[in-house]
Every structure is written in C-alpha cells, then in structure tokens.
N, C-alpha and C positions, 0 to 999 in steps of 0.2 A: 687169292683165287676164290671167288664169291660161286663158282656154279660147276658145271659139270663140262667135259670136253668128250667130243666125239672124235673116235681114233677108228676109220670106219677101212677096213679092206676087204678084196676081194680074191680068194682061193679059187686058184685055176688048174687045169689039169696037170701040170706038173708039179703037184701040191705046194707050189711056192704063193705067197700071199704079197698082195697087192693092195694098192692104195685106191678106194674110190674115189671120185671126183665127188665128194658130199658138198663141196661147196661150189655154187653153180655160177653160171655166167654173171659177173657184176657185182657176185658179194664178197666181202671181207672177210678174211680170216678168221678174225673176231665171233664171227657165225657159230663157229664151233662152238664157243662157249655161250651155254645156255645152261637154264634147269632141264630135270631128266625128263617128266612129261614134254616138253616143245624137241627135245631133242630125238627123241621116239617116233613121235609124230612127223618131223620132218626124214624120217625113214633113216637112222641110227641105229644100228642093231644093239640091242641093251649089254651085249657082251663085249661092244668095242666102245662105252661107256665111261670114262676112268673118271673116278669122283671117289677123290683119297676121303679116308674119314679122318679123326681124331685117333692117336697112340699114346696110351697111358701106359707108365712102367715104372715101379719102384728102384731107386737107388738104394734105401736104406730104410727097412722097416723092420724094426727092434721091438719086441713085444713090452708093453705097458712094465714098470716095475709095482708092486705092490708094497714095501716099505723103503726107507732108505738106507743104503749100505754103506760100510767102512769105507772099504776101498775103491766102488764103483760111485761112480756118477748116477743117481736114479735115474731112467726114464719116464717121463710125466708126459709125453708127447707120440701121437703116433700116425703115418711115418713120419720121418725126420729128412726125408729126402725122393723127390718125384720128380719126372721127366715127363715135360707135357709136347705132342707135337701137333698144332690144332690147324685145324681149317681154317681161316679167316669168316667169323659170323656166327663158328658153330661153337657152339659152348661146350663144357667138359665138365664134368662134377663130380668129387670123389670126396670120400668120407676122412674126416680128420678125427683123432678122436683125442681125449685129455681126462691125466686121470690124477688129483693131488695128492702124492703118495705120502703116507704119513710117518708123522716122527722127520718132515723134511726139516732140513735144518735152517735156523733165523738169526739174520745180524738185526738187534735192533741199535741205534744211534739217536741217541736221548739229546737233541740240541734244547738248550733252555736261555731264554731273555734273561741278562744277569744287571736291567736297567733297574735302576732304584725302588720301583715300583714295585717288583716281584721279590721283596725281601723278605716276606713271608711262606712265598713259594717254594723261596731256595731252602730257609730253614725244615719245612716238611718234606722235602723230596731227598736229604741228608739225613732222617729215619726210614723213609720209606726202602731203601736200596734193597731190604731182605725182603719184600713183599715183591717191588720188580722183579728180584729173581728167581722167586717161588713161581708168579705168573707166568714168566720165560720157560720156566721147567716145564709147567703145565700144560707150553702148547706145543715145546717139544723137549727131547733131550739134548738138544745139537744146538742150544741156542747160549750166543754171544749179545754182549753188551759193550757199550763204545757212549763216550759224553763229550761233548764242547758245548761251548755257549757264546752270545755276541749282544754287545750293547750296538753302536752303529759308528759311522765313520768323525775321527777323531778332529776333525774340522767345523769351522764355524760356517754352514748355520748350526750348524747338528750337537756339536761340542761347546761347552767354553775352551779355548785356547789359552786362558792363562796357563803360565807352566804350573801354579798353585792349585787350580782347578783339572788339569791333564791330571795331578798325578793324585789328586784326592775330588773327585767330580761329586762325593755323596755331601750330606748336610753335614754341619759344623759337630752336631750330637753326634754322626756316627763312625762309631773306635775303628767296625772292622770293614773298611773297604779296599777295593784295589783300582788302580789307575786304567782310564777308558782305553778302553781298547773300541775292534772292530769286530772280529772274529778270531776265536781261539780253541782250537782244536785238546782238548785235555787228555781226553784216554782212549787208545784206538780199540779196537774189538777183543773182550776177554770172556774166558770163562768165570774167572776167578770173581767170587764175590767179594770177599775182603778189598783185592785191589780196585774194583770200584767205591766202596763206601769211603777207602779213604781219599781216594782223590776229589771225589766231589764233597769232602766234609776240607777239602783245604780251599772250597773254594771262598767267595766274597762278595758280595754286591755293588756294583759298580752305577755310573749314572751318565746322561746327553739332555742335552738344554728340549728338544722337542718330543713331542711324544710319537709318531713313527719310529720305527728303528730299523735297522741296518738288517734282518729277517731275513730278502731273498738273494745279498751276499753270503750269506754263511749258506743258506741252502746249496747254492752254487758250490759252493767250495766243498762242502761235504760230499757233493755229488761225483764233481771229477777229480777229489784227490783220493779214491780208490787204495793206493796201497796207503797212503796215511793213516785211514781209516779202518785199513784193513778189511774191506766187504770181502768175504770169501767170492768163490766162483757159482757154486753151486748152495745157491741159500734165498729163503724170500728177503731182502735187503728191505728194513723200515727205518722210517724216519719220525721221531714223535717230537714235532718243536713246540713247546710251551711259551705262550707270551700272555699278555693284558694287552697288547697295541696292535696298532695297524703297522704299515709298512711302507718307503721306498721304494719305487721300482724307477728305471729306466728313464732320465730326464733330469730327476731329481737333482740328481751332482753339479749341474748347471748351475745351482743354487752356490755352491762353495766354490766355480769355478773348474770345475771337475768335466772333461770336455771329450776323452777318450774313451768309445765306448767298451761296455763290458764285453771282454774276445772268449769266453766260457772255457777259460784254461785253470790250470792248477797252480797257485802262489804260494805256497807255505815257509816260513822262513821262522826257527825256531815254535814253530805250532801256532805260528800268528799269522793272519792273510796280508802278506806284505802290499798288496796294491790296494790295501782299503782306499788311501787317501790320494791314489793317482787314477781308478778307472771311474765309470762310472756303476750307479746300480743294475745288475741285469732287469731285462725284462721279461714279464709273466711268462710270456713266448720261448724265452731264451731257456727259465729255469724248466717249465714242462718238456722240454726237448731231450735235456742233459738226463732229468730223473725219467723219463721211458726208455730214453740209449741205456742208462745204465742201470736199469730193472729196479731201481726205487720208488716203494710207495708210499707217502707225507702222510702221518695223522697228525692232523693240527689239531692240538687240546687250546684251547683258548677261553678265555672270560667270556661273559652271558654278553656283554658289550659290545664285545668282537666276534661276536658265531655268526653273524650273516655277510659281515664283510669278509670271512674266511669261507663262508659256504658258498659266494661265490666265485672265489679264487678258487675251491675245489670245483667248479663246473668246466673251470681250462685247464684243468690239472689230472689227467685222465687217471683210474686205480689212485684217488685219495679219499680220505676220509677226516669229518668234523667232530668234536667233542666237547663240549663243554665244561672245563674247570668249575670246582668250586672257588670260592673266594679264597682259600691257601692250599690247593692243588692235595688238597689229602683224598680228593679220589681219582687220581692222576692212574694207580693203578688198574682198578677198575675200567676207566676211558680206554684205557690202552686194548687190554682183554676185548672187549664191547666192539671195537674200531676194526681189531686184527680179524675177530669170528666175520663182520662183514665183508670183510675185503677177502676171505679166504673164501667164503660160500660164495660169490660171484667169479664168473670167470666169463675175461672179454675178451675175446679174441680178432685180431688186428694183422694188417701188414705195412711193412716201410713201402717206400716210395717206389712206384710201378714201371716199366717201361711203357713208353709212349703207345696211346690206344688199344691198353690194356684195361680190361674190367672184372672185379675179383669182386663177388658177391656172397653171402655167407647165410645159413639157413641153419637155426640154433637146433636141436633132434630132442626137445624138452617144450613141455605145456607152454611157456610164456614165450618161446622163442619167434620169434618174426624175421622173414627176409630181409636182409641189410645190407646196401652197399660197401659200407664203411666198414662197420666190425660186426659179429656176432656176440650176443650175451645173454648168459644164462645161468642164473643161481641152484648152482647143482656144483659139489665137489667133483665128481663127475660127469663127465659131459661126453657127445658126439657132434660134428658139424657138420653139414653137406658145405663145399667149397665148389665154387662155379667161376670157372676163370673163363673168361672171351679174349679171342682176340681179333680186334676189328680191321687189321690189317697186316698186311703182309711183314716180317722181318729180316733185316738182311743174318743178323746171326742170334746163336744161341743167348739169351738174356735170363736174366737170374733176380728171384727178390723171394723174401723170408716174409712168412707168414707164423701169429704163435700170440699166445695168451699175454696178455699185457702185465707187466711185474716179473714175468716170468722167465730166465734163460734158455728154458727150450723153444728151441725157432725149428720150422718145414722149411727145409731150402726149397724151391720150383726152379725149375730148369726148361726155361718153356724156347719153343721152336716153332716155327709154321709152315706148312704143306701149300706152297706158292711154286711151285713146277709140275707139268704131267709126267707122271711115272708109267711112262707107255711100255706096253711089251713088244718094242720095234722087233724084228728081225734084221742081222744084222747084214745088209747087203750093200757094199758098195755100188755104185753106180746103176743105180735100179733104174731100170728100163721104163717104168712112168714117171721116168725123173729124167729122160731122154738119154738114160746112161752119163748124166753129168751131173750126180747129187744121190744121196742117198733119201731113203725115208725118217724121218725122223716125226712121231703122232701124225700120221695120217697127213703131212705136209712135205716136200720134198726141201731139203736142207743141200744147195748146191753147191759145186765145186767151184773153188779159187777161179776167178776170170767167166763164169756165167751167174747167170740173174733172173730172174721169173719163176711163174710156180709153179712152170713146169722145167726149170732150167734153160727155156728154150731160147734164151737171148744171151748173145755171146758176146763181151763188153771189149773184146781186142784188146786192140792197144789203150783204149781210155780206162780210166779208172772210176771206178763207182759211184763217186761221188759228183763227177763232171756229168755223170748222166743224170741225178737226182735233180742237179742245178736247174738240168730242162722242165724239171717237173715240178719247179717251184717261182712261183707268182712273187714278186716283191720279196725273194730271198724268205718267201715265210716254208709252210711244210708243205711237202711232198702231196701233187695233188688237192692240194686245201684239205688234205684230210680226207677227199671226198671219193678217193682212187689208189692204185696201184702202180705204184713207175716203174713200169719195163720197159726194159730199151731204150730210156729216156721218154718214153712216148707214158702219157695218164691212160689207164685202162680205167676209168668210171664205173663206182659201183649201182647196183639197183637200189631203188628207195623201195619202201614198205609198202607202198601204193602199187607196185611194181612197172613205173618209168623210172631212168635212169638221171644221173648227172650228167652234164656235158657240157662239152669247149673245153678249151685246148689244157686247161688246171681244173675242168671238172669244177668251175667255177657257177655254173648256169642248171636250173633245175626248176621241171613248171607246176611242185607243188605247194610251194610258200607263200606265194600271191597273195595278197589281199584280201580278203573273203566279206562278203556283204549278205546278210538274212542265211550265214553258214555255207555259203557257196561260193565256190571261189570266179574271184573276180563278176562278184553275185549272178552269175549263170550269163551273163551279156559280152564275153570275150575270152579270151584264150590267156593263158598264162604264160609267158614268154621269160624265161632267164630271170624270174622274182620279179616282173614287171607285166601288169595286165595291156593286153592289145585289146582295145573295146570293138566291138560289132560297130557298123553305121548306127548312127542315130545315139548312141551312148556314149557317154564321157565318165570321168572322174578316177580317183586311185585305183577304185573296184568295181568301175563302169555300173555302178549303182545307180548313174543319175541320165536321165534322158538331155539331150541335147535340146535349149530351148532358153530365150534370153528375156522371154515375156517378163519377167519378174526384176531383169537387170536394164527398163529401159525408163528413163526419166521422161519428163512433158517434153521435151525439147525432141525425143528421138533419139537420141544418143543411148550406149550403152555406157551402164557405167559411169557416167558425165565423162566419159575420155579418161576416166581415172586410176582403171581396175579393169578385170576379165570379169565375165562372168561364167562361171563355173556352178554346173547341179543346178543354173537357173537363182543364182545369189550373187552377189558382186563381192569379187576377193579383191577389195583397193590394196595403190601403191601405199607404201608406209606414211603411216601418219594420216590417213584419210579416214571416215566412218563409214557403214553401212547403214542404210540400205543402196544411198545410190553414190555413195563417194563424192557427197558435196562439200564438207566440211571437213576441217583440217585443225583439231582445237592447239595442236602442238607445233602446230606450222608458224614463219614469221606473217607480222600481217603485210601487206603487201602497199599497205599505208607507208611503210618504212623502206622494204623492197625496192619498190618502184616510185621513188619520187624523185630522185635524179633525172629516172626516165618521163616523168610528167613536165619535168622544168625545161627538159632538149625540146619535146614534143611542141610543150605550148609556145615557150619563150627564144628557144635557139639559146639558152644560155648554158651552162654547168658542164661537168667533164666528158659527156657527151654528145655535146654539142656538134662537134669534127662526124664522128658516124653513127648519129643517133639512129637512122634506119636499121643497122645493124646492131646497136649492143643493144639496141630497144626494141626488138622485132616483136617480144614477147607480148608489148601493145601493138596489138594489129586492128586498132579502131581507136580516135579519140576527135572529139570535139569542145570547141570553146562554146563557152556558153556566157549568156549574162546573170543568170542565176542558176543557182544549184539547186536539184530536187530536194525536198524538205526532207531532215535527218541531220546527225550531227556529220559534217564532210572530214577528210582527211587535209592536212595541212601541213606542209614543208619551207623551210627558208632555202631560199636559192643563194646563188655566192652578190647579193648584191644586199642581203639580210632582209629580203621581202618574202612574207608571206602567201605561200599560192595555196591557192583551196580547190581542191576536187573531189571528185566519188569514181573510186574505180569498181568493175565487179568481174569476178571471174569466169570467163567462157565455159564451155566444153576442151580437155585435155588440162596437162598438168602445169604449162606455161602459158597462158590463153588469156587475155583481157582485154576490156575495152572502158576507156576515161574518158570523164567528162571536165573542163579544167574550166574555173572562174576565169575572164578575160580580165578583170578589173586585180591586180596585188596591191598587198597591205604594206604600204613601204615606211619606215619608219623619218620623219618630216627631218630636215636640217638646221641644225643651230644657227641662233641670230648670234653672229661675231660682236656686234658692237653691244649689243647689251651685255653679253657676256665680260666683255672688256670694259664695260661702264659699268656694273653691278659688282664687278671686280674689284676697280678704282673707290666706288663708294663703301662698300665693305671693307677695304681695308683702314679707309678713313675713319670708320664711325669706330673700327676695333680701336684706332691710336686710340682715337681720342678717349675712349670707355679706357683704355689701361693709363691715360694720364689722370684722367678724373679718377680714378683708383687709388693710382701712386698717391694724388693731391689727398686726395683722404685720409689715407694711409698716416701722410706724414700730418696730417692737423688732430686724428686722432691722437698719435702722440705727444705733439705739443699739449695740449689740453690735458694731457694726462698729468706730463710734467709741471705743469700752471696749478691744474688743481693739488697736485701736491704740495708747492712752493706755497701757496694757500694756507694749505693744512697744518704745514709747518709752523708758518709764521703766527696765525693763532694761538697753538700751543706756545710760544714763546713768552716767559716769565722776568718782568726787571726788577731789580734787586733797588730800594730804597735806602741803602744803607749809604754815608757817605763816605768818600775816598780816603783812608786813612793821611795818608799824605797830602790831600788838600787844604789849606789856607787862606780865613777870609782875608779882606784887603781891611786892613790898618788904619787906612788916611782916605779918608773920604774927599773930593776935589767937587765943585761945585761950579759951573760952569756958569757965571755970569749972565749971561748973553742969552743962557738956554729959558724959554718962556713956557715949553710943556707943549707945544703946538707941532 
C-alpha cells in the first residue's frame, strides 16, 4: 500500500454518516488511492484520510551487561527482540546498540600443520604451552584451550600409498614420526594447563608427497563438530591454524578420484575425520558459511611465503585475521595477542538472509562509520547503530530474520509485518441506504450482499451467477472490460481518461486519445482520433494524417504511379515487396524474367513447348510481342526450346507487376545433324588402325623378347671355357693301315 486512501462521508441530520460519492462518473476505484496533497485537492476531507504509518514495539530489551557472570549469560546486545509493522516504501529506523562486556569468556582451538616441514614449529610450540596460557589469562579469566592438527588426505596424489610410506611418511633419519593421517582432533576445550602441555608434547611430525595440504578440511570439521570440540555457548570461539603451505580447496579431490562433494557435516570416528579419503575438499564458500553459522573467527599465523595467499582467503572469510610466523613459530604467542586485540576492537554488524523485497541498511554512530547496505562497521568496543529496514512490498505474513555483530552469539530477532489493508473507522450498519439497502459500507465503498453487484449494489444478478455476468465483460476470455471499466450487470461501465473523454464499445475497448501524433498533435491536427485510429480531414492521408494528398513525387515518364508497383502514400511510393524506390522500377531480388518467361517466348514465337495448347492464357502476362530479324544491340536473353534450339529475345517490363512486352529473333540456333556414314566409316577405320597398332605391339613385344634371350645365349656361349686336357680313357690306334690307292687329292 504505496499512498493514502480516502474514506470520504457525509453526516446528515439524524447524525448517521454516510458515504460520498468521492469517486465520480467513469473513474475507478483505484482513484481513492493517491498521495495526501492530490487527495485534498480533489476535495477529501483530511480527517477521512487513512494513511497507516510505521509501528515500532519492543519484544525483549534487556539492559547492556557490563562484565560477565557466573550464572547468567551476559548481554552484549540491545534489544534482542522488535516488531516492525511498515508501510510499504516507508522506512523505519531504530537504534541497536553493542557493548563487549569484559572478562567475556574465550575458547581458543590451536589447529597446527603437523606436515614434515613444521618440525620445527612443532618442537617450539611444546615450550610455548605456559606462555599461551598466561596470554589466555590476560585477555580473560574464562578462557579454554583445545588442539588438533592435519597433514591432508591419505591418498595419492597427496600421499604415498605404500603401506611402508602410510605408516612412516617422514625421511629415513627421522626416529619420531607418526603415520599420515588427514585430520585429528587431540584435545577438546580445557582449562587445565598441564593437560594441554602433555598432550601436544605426545605429539610427532608426520609427512604427504605435495606441498598444499588438507588446511580447509580440518577447518571444516572443527567448525561443525561443536560438542567434540567442546565450544562453549557463550564464548568468542577462535581458531589459530599454523602452516608454511598453501591449501586444497574444492575440486582438488578429482585429482585422487574423489567425486563426492564436501556435505559440511560432522565425521569424527576415534578423533580422526573419517571421510578424509571419500569426500571432497570443502570450498572457500563452504568453509566461510559453517565459521559465521557457528560464531568462529580464523587467525591464520602463517610463514612470510604464505601471508598474502592467506590474506586473501581472509577477504572471503568475514571476522578473520593474518599473522606472520617466524621461521620456528616462537612468536606464535605474541601473533595470537596482536590478531585477538584486532578482531575484538572492530565490531561488524550483519544480517542472515532477508525476506523477499526487504532492505535492511545500517549507519555506524562513531567518526569512521558510513551508511551501508550490507553491514555496519566500526572500531569501538563499544558502539551504537542506526538500523533502517524497508519494505518495498506488501507481505502476506509475519516474517522473521536476525540481525547481530559477526563472531558474536547475540542476534536482534525482527519480526516484521506490513500495513497492506485500510483500517477505516466504518460504522457498522447493515444494509446502508446508499448501498440501496443491499450492502453495507465498508472505506467509503459499498461492500454488497450475496446475489447483487455494482457500486451502488444496484444490479441484482437473479438467478445467474457472477461469473456468467463478468463473461459478458470480457473480450477473448481476457479481463473484465480490458481493464478499462467496471462490469455491472454484465454491461462495461467505462472509466474516464485523464484528458477527460472516456473509453468506449462494448469492452471499453476504443478510446480517441492514443492516436498517432505528428509535430505533438494528435493525428498532427488534420483529423480526428477514432477507436486508436486517425480519420484524416479531405485532402490528408497517412498514419497521423501528417501528409497531404498528392502523387506528384510517385509518378514516372510514362504517367503511371508508382510503375503499377506500389501506392503512393505522403507523396513517396511504398512498393510491393521486393521492388525499390523511388518509382518501383527494379526488383534486384526478383527472378529475371529471362528465366520466368521463356516458355512463354517459345509458345508466343514458335507454337512449341508446354504451352503451346493455351498459350494466350498461361502467357497473358505477355501482352505484346514481336518477331523480328535482329535484335536491339545489348547482350539478349536466350532459352532452349524442346527441339534443343536456341531462341534469342529482349523482353522489358511494362507498367504493373505482371506486364511485358518481347521482342523474339525469327531466325533459331539449331544444333546441325550427324553424318551416319562417316560416322560408320570413321568407326570401321578406327577400329582397324587400333587392331592393327596392338598387333604391331604384341609383334614387338614378342621380338623384344627373343632378342633378349639371343643376346643372352650369346653372352653365354662367349664365356664358355674348353678344357685341353686329354680323355683319360682314350687310346691311340696301334696299326696304322695305309690305303694304297689313296694319292692325297
């Protein structure tokens, strides 16, 4: 409820009060609400005015405590409990105040890296234990101490997994080590000094293959196992983890197969985090969440190495603080002292999560303080805050959320609510007479009885039912009136416009001040506004009869408007699609007509092709063409007809959007007939000349080879060697015979 409502009656002589008719012929209900100046003005008497304010009321404001007690809980917060009932828009602002009552009591939780690397750390912080406790004393009397430590998750990549290396992971020199673990919780919250010294003097140095380490699992687990750890209720709960390294978060486990993400629950099983080796690492996200739920604030003491990669994990980690180690952590106690006085002189005040279109602003009451959305902050043990809650809209019920210094367990509960109905001061009369005795008043409206309808009751619905009557008053099933009227009796009552004409037609659908307007005038001063659409005076055209009637500008050489293509409209030509301006002669996305119409040039000239039967019909589009013996000079158009001859014309397009006139070459390009017989005789001799080339081939073929085998037989016989020796077994002849007769001749 953004404005003010008028609830306007009139007292008559029989001191009964009566309802004026404040809302006049044709306007909406709605009227009522306005601001208080327009509502004055349109004669509201400021006493029938109702415009709720803002109700502020304490539930529970407990005065500040100034130290802290035995038996009670201090208060540090004030109040602790408020009831807001607002306006919509209007804001509310009321003072918070916060005071750090002292001697509060502190758990501190000393997590330390017990990776190989800090083996020196560990040995200094096993003297140190009577200094940490002297410190603790110093900043109160009520303070507890609690230790665990964490190498990182006992898998590879992070671990070696030999079972050799599992249960002795430090170097071959070193006697006193203990097997990797993940996170292990040693001593929950004591007073007792002895029983811390000796339990962190049993502890060992342990070791993992990489240098991150397993850092914001254990913080995790520190944070939600709560009674493990023993954080009291009422205590500033610290966390001081000591490393040399960087850290895991969220993803990392991928790395070893590790696929379930981290559910920010409590695992503990013998003091060791049982799901080291099945979830994954939490993230940044995850762990800042768990340590503001559960009022813990991190000092991370760290090596000069690692102070800016921890300083900016402390900028998403809201109440933490950075430190610097020496190289064996002997001023471990000092950091600590140094870290706590910081985080104790600042105080930030915050809220959880808002209801919907809520806005909670905060104004610190000290020198450096600044308006802030988010939180308030300001380094004073003591402080005040102006708090500014809005609420920008209406709620159906009471909604609830804590406001309160960050670390801190004192929370302001709000209880907020909103002023979204008029709290009129009806009088209570049935059947009130300007409600025609069938409805009472309810804010200056008449509210009627079962079976009537109108606003003054005066329509009486029978036997149909309410809704049968709305149907009347509704256009395509949409709302009542278009929104633009009142349905009684089935019938649209039309409300007035600002201008003061009215809506009208039968849904209040038609109204003549929306028109088009041209130089700020509607329907630029040259016609009447009819239903959202201008009626032009003679002589005027256009959306908003801006343009005088006149085609001088839309006509070509030829006389035509337009080329037959378009209107002309304002005296400019609006072509059919695909055509240009100015006079719709060209068409650059059109087919060309080269393509179009050559069917119809082949019926026209030649009587041939598929429309040949009723070329004056499917070709009417030519309504002019001539044969010629030459064609005008220019490149012509040219189509194959069904006989594969070339016809060549020039066509050009008329006036209108199917209009032309061709000129067709008498003379076709026909392509000439094959001579059969040479075809058949060139045939015959090519096939001849081929034998004869692959016999004179083969004949090569086979002489190359002979001659191959020749000149080898050659080669051979050359090389052959005869042997002079004679036949062992041969035998001259003995007896020599002499033949007489024989003369030598």
């Amino acid at each position: 409820f953004f404005g003010q409502f008028c609830e306007n009656y009139l007292v008559t002589a029989d001191g009964e009060s009566h309802p004026v008719n404040f809302i006049k012929a044709g306007e909406r209900e709605a009227a009522r609400c306005d601001t208080w100046a327009q509502l004055v003005e349109r004669g509201c008497m400021e006493g029938d005015i109702i415009s709720p304010e803002n109700t502020f009321s304490f539930s529970k404001n407990i005065a500040l405590s100034n130290t802290a007690l035995d038996k009670e809980e201090p208060i540090q917060l004030r109040p602790q409990e408020v009831n807001l009932k607002l306006k919509p828009g209007l804001p509310c602002t009321f003072k918070l105040d916060f005071q750090r009552v002292e001697g509060y009591p502190v758990d501190l939780y000393y997590l330390m890296d017990l990776s190989y690397s800090m083996e020196d750390d560990l040995r200094s912080i096993k003297t140190l234990g009577n200094e940490l406790f002297n410190a603790l004393q110093g900043i109160t009397k009520k303070g507890q101490i609690g230790f665990g430590s964490f190498v990182d998750k006992t898998v590879l990549p992070f671990t070696n997994t030999n079972p050799e290396k599992l249960n002795k992971p430090c170097a071959e020199t070193e006697k006193y080590c203990q097997p990797a673990f993940g996170y292990r919780h040693v001593l929950s919250m004591t007073e007792n000094k002895a029983e811390f010294e000796s339990e962190v003097n049993k502890q060992r140095i342990s070791g993992n293959l990489d240098s991150p380490e397993g850092t914001l699992d254990a913080i995790m687990q520190a944070a939600v196992c709560g009674d493990r750890i023993g954080w009291r209720n009422s205590s500033t709960r610290l966390i001081v983890l000591t490393t040399d390294d960087g850290f895991h978060m969220a993803g990392d486990g991928k790395l070893a197969g590790i696929l379930e993400p981290n559910d920010e629950r409590c695992y503990m099983d013998n003091n060791l985090y049982s799901k080291s080796n099945e979830m994954d690492y939490p993230s940044v996200g995850q762990v800042a969440n768990q340590l503001e739920k559960n009022n813990i604030q991190p000092i991370f003491a760290v090596t000069k190495n690692m102070e800016q990669v921890y300083r900016e994990l402390s900028k998403m980690i809201p109440k933490s603080e950075v430190g610097v180690l020496s190289a064996d952590s002997h001023n471990v106690v000092e950091l600590i002292k140094n870290a706590y006085n910081r985080l104790s002189s600042k105080v930030t005040v915050t809220h959880d999560a808002l209801p919907d279109n809520v806005r909670v602003t905060y104004t610190p009451l000290c020198p450096e303080g600044g308006t802030s959305r988010d939180k308030g902050v300001c380094n004073n043990v003591g402080v005040s805050f102006n708090v500014t809650v809005t609420a920008d809209e209406c709620m159906d019920s009471v909604m609830s959320f804590l406001i309160g210094p960050l670390g801190m367990k004192d929370k302001l509960k709000v209880n907020l609510s909103t002023h979204c109905k008029c709290e009129c001061n009806d009088i209570v009369m049935v059947d009130h007479q300007n409600c025609n005795g069938k409805g009472r008043v309810n804010c200056g409206m008449c509210s009627c009885n079962a079976g009537f309808v109108g606003q003054m009751c005066e329509c009486s619905i029978g036997e149909k039912d309410e809704s049968s009557l709305r149907a009347a008053c509704r256009k395509d099933n949409g709302t009542d009136c278009e929104g633009r009227g009142d349905c009684v009796c089935g019938i649209c009552q039309c409300y007035t416009l600002p201008g003061g004409s009215t809506y009208y037609g039968t849904h209040c659908e038609c109204e003549n001040e929306s028109c088009e307007k041209f130089q700020n005038k509607l329907c630029g001063g040259n016609g009447k506004c009819r239903c959202k659409n201008c009626e032009c005076n003679p002589g005027y055209e256009g959306t908003a009869c801006q343009c005088k009637k006149s085609d001088e500008q839309c006509r070509t050489l030829s006389g035509s408007v337009c080329s037959g293509r378009g209107t002309c409209q304002c005296n400019q030509c609006k072509c059919i699609e695909g055509y240009q301006r100015p006079y719709c002669l060209t068409c650059p996305a059109c087919h060309s007509p080269c393509i179009t119409k050559g069917k119809c040039i082949e019926c026209w000239g030649f009587q041939t092709g598929p429309f040949s039967k009723n070329c004056s019909q499917a070709c009417a589009s030519i309504n002019k063409f001539k044969m010629v013996e030459m064609l005008p000079p220019g490149k012509p158009c040219d189509v194959r007809d069904v006989e594969n001859c070339r016809v060549f014309f020039t066509i050009e397009q008329l006036d209108g959007e199917d209009n032309y006139t061709a000129q067709i070459l008498k003379t076709r390009e026909c392509p000439k007939l094959p001579n059969i017989y040479a075809i058949i005789g060139g045939s015959i001799i090519g096939v001849t000349v081929i034998g004869i080339l692959i016999l004179l081939l083969i004949k090569g073929l086979f002489y190359m080879k002979d001659l191959k085998e020749y000149r080898k037989f050659m080669s051979d016989a050359q090389k052959t060697r005869w042997s002079e020796n004679k036949n062992p077994i041969f035998q001259e002849a003995t007896t020599t015979v002499a033949n007489p007769t024989f003369t030598g001749e």
